[in-house]
Structure formats: C-alpha cells, structure tokens
C-alpha positions as CSV (number, residue, x, y, z in Angstrom):
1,X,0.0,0.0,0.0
2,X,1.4,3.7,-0.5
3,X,1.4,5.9,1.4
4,X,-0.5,8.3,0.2
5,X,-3.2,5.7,-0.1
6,X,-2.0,4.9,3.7
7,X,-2.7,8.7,4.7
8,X,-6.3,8.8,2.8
9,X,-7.8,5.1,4.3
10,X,-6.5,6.3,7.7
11,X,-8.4,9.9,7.3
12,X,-11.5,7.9,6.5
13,X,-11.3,5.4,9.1
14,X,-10.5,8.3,11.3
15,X,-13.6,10.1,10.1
16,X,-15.8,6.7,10.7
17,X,-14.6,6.8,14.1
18,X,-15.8,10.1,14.9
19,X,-18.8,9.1,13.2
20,X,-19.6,6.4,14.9
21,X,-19.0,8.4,18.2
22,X,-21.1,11.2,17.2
23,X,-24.0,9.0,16.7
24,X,-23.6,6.5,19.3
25,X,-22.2,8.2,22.4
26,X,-22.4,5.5,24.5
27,X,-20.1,4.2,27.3
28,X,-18.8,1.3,25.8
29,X,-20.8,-1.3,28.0
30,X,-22.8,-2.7,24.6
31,X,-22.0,-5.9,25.3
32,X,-25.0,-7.0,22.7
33,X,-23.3,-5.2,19.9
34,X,-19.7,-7.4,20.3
35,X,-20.5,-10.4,22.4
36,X,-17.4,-11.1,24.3
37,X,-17.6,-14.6,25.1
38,X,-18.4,-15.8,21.5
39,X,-16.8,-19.4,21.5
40,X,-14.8,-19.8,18.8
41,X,-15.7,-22.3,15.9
42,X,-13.8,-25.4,15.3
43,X,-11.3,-24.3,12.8
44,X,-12.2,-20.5,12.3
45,X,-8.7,-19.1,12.3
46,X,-9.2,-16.8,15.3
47,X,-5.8,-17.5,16.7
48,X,-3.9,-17.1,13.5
49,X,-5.7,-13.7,13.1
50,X,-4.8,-12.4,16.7
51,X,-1.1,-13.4,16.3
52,X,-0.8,-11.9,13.0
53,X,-1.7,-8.7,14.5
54,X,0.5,-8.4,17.4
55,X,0.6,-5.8,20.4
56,X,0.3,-2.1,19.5
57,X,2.8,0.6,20.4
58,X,1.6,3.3,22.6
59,X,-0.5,6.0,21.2
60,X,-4.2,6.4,20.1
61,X,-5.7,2.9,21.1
62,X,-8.9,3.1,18.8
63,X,-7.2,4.6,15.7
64,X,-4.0,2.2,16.1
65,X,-6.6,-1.0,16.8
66,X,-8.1,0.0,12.8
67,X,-5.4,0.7,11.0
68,X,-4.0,-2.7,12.3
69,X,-7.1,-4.3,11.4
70,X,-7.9,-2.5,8.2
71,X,-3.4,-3.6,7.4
72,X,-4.6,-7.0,8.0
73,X,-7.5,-7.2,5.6
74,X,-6.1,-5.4,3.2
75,X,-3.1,-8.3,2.5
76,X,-5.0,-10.3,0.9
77,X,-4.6,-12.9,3.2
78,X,-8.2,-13.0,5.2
79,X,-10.8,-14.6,2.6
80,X,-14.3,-12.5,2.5
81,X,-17.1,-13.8,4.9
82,X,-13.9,-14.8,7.4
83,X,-15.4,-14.1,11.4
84,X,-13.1,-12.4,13.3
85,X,-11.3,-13.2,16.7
86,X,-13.9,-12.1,20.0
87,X,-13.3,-8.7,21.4
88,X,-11.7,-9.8,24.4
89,X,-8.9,-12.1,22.4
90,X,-8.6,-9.5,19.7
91,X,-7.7,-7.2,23.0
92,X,-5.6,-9.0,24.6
93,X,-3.6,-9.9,21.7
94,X,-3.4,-6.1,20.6
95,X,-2.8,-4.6,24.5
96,X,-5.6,-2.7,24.9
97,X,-9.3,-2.0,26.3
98,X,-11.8,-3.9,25.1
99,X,-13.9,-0.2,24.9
100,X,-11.1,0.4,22.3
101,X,-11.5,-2.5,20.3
102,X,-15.4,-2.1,20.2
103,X,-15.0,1.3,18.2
104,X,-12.4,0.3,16.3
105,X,-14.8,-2.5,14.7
106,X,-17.8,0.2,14.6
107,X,-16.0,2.5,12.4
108,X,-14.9,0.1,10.2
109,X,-18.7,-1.1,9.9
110,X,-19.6,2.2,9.1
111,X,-16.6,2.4,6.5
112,X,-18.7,-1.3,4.8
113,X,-15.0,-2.9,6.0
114,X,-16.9,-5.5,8.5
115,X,-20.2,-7.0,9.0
116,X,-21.4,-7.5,12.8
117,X,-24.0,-9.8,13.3
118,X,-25.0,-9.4,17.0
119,X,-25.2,-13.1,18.7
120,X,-22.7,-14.2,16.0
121,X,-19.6,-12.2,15.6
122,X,-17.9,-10.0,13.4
123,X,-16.9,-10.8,10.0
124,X,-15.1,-9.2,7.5
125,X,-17.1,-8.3,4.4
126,X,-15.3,-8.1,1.2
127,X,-12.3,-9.0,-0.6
128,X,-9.1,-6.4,-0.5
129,X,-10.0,-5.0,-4.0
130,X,-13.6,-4.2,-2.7
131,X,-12.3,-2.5,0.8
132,X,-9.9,0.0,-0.2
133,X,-12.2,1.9,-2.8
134,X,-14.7,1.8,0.0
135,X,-12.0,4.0,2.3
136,X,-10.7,5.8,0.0
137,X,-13.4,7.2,-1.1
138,X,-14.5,7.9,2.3
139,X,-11.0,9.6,2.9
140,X,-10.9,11.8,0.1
141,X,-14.6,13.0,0.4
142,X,-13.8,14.5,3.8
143,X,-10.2,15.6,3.4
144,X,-10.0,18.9,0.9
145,X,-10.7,18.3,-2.3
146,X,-8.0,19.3,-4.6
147,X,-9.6,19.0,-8.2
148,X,-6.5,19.3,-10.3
149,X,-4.8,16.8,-8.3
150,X,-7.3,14.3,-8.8
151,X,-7.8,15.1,-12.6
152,X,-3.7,14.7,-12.7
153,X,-4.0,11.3,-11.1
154,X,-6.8,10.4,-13.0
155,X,-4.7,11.6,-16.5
156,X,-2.1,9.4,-15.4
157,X,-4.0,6.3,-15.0
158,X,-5.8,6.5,-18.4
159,X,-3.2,7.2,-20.4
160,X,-1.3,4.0,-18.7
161,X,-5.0,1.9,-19.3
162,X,-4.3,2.6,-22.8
163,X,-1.3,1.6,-23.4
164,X,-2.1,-1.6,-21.7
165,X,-5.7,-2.3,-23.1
166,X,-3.6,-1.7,-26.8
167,X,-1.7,-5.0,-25.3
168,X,-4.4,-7.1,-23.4
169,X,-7.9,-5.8,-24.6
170,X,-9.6,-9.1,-26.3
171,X,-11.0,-8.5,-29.3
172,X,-14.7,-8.5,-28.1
173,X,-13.8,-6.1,-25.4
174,X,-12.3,-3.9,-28.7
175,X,-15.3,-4.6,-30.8
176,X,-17.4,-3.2,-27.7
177,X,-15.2,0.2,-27.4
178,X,-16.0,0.7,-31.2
179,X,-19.7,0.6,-30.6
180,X,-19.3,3.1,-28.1
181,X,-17.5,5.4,-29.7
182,X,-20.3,5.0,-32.6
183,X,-22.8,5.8,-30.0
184,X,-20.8,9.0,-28.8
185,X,-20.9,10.2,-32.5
186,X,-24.7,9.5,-32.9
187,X,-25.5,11.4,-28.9
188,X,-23.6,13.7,-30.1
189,X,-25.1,15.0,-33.6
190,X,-28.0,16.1,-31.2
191,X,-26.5,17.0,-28.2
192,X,-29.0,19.2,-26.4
193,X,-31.7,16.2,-26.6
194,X,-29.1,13.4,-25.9
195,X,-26.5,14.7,-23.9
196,X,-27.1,11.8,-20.8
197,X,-26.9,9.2,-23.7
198,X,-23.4,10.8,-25.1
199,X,-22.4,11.1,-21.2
200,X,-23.2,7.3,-20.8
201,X,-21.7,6.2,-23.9
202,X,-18.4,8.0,-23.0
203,X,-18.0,6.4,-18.7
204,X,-18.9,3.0,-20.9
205,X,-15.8,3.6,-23.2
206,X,-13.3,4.0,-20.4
207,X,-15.0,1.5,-18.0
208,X,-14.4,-1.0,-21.2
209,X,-10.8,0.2,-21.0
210,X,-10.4,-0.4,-17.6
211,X,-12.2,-3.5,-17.3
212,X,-10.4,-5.7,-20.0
213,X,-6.8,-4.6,-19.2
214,X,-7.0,-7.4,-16.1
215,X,-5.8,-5.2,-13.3
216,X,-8.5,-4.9,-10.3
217,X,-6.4,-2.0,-8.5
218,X,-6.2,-0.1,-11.6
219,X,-10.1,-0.2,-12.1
220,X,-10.7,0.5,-8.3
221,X,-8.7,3.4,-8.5
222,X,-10.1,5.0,-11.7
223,X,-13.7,4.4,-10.6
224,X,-12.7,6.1,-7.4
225,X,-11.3,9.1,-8.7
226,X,-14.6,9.0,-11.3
227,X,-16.8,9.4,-8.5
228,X,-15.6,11.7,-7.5
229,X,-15.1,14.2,-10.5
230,X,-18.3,13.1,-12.0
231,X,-20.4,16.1,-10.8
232,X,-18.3,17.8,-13.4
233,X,-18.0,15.4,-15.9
234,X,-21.4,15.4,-16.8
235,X,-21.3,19.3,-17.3
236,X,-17.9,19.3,-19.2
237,X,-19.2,18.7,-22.6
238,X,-22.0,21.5,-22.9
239,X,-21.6,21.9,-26.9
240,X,-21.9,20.3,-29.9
241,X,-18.0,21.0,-31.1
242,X,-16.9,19.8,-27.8
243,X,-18.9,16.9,-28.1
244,X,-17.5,16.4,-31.3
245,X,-13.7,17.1,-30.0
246,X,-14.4,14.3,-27.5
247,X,-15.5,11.7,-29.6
248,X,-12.9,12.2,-32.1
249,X,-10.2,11.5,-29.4
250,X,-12.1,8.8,-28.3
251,X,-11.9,6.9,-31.9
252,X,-8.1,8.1,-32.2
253,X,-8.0,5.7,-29.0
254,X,-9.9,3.2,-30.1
255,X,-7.9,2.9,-33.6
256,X,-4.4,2.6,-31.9
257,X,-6.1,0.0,-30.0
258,X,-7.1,-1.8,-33.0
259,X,-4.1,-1.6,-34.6
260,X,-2.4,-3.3,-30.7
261,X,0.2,-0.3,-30.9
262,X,0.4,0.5,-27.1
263,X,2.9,3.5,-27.8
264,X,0.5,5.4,-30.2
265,X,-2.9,4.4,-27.8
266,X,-1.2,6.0,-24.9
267,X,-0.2,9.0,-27.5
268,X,-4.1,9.3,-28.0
269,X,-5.2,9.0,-24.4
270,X,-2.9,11.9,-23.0
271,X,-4.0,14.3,-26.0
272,X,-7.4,13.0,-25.0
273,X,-6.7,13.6,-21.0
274,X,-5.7,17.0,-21.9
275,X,-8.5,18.1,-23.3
276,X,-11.0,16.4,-21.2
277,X,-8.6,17.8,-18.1
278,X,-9.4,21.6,-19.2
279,X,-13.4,21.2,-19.7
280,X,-13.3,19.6,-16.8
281,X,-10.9,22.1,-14.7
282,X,-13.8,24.7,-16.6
283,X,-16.9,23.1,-15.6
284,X,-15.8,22.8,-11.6
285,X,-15.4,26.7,-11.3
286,X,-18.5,27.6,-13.7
C-alpha cells in the first residue's frame, strides 16, 4: 500500500470513528453489539488472526486498533465472509481495552469494512480489491478536495490503461469500445436532446478500458477518482464541437487499440486527457 493511499484510508477510518462516536455516544458497555464470550468455531482461524496482528505501540488505542485491522485485511490474506477473533482475544492480543476494540470495529462497519451480526460475531465483508475503494473514497470526500490533483491522477492512469488495453484488450472487449465510440458520435449529432446518452456512452468507453486490461487496482482506483469528479463530468461537454472534439479522441484511441500499438494508444489517451482535463478544470469553477 502507498502511502499516500495509507494517509487517505486512515483519514476515512478516522472520520468513521468520529462518526460512529457522534451517533452513538455510548459508554462502551454494549456488550450486545460485540458479544465477548463468543466461543470460537472449530477451525475458524481466530488464533492465527490475533497473532498476525501483534501488540500495538503506545498512542491512540482506537485509531491504532483500525489501521491494524484494516493492514490485516487489506493483504489479501483474510478470505471474504472470514469471522473475526472475540473482542476480548482480539484485545488482549493487541494490549488494549476492550472499549477500544469495540469502536475500532464500529467504524470500520460504518466504513462497509466488517459485518457485525449481533449473537454471532464479526466478519469481514469483502475482498481487499472491494475494501480500499470503499475508504478511499470515504478519505478523500472529507479531506480537501484538490480537483487538479485528482484530474492529474486520474490523467495518469488512463493514459497507462491505454497503453495496456492496446496489449491485453480481447477482441470482443475492442469490438465493444468501437460501438461506443459509434454511439458517442450518434449522442452527439444532437447534443441538447441526448446529452445523458453521449455522457453514458463515454464512462462505458473508459470502463471498457479499464475493465479488459486485467488489473483490479487499476479499475478501483479510476472508478474512485470517477466518482468523484463526475459532478463535473457530466457538465464538461456542454456543446456540440466539444462533443464532437471528445468523440474524435475517443476513436483516435480506439484505432491505436485496434491496430495493438500500445505507444500510439497511450499518445491518443494523454492528448485526450488533456483536453478532457481543461473542460473539466472549466466546468468545476462555472
């Protein structure tokens, strides 16, 4: 993990943890909620768990017992649907409260990280490609939104989905960006009664990109930063020679994909990125 996507999963989980005190303010005697003397099922992996967490160092209990947690399930090496240690092992094992432990787990349910099932347990929810777009896009929503960075980011991991989908891209998945781009061009000959359709026919072209180029981090990452920047997007192409810039650029990509030459579809996707980066950088301060 980097560490700047270290810095933005801790600001979310930090930010679930205040939540989750905010709306709870109670005094951590929920014994309901985390049912401390949960036996432990023949073969669950509780002890493995604990031990590959190890005590904490001093500090903040409840923000150290998450990120230690959220380290853990984001390695890969805890399988979806997996029920975690009881409260009282998991503290004891860490060296800490059991009060700390208990919010800990509350803000990563609020975060979608873990599922508690009172009179059962807690268990974790998802696979690591389906937990960290969760937080980071809980971390960058509440930290300052910098557009330009996030529209450099999102530059950069296009134009290096290009060059790779020029590579890997199967030839239905190619076949499928071409119909897109037709349907662009066809949205876009009446923009002003079809604009959602050209909108839609453009997020399918990149998520086509994205999805066929067999990288799960990549596609987390590029739908994250999406999300985000997709209040603008869908205001950034207002007229008809805009439209008609766009979908050009699009079919330039699509044709270097065609022809597999990975130097001249990543060529295509930063003129592209350019572009799209200054009606979009437009749209967010009209």
């Amino acid at each position: 993990m980097t560490p700047m996507t270290s810095t933005v999963i801790r600001r979310g989980v930090a930010t679930a943890i205040l939540a989750n005190r905010l709306t709870n303010c109670k005094d951590g005697s929920d014994e309901e909620l985390y049912r401390v003397g949960m036996p432990s099922y023949p073969g669950d992996g509780s002890d493995a768990i604990a031990a590959a967490l190890g005590t904490l160092p001093t500090g903040s209990p409840v923000s150290e017992v998450a990120r230690r947690l959220m380290d853990l399930f984001t390695s890969g090496d805890i399988a979806p649907g997996t029920r975690l240690p009881p409260e009282r092992q998991l503290a004891s094992t860490l060296g800490v409260g059991r009060s700390a432990v208990r919010e800990a787990l509350a803000a990563l349910e609020i975060l979608g990280i873990v599922d508690v099932r009172p009179g059962s347990g807690t268990y974790l929810r998802g696979a690591a490609s389906e937990l960290l777009p969760q937080t980071l896009r809980w971390g960058l929503l509440i930290g300052e939104r910098n557009t330009a960075e996030l529209l450099e980011l999102r530059s950069g991991l296009e134009i290096y989905v290009a060059r790779l989908a020029a590579e890997r891209l199967d030839d239905e998945r190619v076949a499928a960006l071409g119909r897109h781009v037709d349907a662009m061009q066809a949205a876009g000959d009446d923009l002003e009664g079809r604009l959602a359709e050209f909108v839609r026919a453009d997020l399918a072209f990149h998520q086509e990109l994205a999805g066929g180029v067999q990288n799960v981090i990549l596609l987390d990452l590029l739908q994250v930063v999406g999300s985000l920047l997709r209040v603008w997007a869908d205001r950034a192409v207002h007229d008809p020679e805009n439209a008609r810039r766009a979908t050009d650029e699009h079919r330039a990509v699509y044709e270097a994909i065609v022809a597999r030459d990975a130097d001249a579809a990543a060529s295509a996707m930063a003129l592209h990125m350019a572009t799209a980066t200054a009606r979009l950088t437009e749209a967010s301060v009209r």
